[in-house]
C-alpha positions in Angstrom: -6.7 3.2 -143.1 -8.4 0.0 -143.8 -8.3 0.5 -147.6 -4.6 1.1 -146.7 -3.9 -2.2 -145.4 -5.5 -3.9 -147.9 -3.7 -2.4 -150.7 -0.4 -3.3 -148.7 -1.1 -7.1 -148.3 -2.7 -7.2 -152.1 0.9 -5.9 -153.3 2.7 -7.8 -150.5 0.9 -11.4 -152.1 1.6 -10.4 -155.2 5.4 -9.9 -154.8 5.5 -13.3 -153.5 3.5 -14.9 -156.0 6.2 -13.3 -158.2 8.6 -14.4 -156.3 8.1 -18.1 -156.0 7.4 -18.3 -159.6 10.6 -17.0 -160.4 11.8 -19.8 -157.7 9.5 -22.5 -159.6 11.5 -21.5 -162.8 14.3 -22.8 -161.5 13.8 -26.1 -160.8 12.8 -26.8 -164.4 15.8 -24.8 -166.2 18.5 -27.1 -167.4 22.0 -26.1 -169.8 20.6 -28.2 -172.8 23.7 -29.1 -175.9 25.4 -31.7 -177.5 28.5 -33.1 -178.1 30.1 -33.4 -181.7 33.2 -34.1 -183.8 34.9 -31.0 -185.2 38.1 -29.4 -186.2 39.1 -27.0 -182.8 38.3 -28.0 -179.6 35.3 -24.8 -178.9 32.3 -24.2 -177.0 29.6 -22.1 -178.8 26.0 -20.9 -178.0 24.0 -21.5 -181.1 20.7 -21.1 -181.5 17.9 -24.4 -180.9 18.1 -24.8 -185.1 21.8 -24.5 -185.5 22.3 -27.0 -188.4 25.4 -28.8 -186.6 22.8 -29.7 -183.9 21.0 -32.1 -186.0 23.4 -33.3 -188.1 23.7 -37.1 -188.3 27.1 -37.5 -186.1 27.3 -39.6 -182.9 31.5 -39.2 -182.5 30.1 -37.2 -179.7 28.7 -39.6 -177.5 30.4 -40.9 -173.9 31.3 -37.7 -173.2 32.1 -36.6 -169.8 30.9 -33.0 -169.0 31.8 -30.9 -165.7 29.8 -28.5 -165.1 29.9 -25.4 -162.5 28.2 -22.2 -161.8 29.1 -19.3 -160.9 33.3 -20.3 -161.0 34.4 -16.6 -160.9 32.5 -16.3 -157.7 34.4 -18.5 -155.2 31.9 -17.6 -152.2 28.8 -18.8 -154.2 30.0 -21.6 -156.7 28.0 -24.7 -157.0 29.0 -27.8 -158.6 26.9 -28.9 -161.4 27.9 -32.2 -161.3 29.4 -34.7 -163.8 27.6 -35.7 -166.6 27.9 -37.7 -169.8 26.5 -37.2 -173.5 24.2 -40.1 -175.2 24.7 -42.1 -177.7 24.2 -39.1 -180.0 26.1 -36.5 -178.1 23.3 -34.6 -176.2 23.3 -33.9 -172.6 21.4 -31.5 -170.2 22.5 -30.3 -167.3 19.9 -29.7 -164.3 20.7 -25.9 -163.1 18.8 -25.7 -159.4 19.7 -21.5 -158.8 17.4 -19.2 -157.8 15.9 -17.7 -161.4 18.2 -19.6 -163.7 17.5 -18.9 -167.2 16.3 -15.1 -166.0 18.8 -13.8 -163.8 22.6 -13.9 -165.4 24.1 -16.8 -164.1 27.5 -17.7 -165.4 28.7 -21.5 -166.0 31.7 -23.6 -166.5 32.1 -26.3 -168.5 35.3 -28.9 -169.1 34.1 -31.9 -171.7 36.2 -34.9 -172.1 36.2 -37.6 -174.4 38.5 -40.6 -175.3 40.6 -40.6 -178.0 39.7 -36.3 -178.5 41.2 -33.3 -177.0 39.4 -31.8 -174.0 37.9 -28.2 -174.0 37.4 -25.7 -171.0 35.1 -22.5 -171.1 33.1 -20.0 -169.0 29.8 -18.8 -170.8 26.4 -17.1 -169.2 23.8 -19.3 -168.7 21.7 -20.0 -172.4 18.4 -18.3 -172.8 15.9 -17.8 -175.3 16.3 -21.1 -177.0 20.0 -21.4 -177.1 21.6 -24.1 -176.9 26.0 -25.2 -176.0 27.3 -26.7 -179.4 30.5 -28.6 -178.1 33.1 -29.7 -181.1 36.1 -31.9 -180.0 38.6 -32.6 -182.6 40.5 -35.8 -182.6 43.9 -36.6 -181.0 45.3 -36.7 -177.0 43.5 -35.2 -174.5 46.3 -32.4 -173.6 43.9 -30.1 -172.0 45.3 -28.4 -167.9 42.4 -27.9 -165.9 43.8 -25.6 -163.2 42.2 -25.9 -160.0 39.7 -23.5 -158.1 41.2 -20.5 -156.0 39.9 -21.7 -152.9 41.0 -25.4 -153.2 44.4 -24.0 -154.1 44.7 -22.1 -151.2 43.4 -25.1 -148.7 45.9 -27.4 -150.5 48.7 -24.5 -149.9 48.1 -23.8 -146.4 47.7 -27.9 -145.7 51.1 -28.1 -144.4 51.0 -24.8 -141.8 47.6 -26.2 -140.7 49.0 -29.6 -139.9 52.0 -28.1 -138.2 50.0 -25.9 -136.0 48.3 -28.9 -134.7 
């Protein structure tokens, strides 16, 4: 019986070792890309040496990036905040979720710049040394960013709530 019990808290410490590893991971995970000049107006996952990472190109930079995760999930979607690309077009984008960059997470970004149209996409989280290649083309910004589910409904139901009062 004693044996027993020590078997059960061995495998009991070593779950949450595992556990707050996993937990540790993601404090350190961040959506890592960069921002460049191109013909359509894209988000791609390329790999770490994608060649249009490193090319010499800083029309990229001053970029404003919202980010979200999780937007098809209107219960548990987090703001990643707003962000903006360097001088050379590279941002990261802290992720603070429970196993990000193990478990499948799913993002949102929309990326702005002046003077180039916008772009809007979903994508899973990066792993393995991918990296979010962003291309803007120039010309007006004529991208519609429609609203989440839930702010469209509170914005909809504003008036019956204020009637009701």
């Amino acid at each position: 019986m004693m044996l027993q019990n020590r078997s059960f808290i061995a495998i009991g410490l070593a779950v949450l070792s595992a556990l707050s590893l996993l937990g540790g991971c993601s404090q350190s995970y961040s959506i890592q890309g960069r921002v460049v000049r191109g013909a359509t107006a894209e988000v791609l996952l390329v790999d770490k040496d994608d060649p249009r990472l490193t090319e010499p190109d800083s029309s990229g930079g001053g970029a404003v990036i919202l980010a979200v995760l999780e937007p098809n999930t209107p219960t548990e979607t987090q703001s990643l905040g707003r962000h903006v690309s360097n001088g050379q077009g590279w941002f990261a984008i802290p992720v603070d979720a429970f196993a990000s960059g193990l478990l499948e997470y799913e993002a949102q970004i929309v990326v702005r710049r002046e003077g180039n149209q916008g772009v809007m996409d979903t994508f899973k989280l990066p792993r393995g040394g991918k990296r979010v290649l962003v291309t803007l083309p120039l010309g007006r910004d004529t991208l519609v960013v429609p609203g989440s589910f839930l702010d469209q409904t509170l914005r909809d139901a504003k008036p019956y709530l204020e009637q009701n009062r």
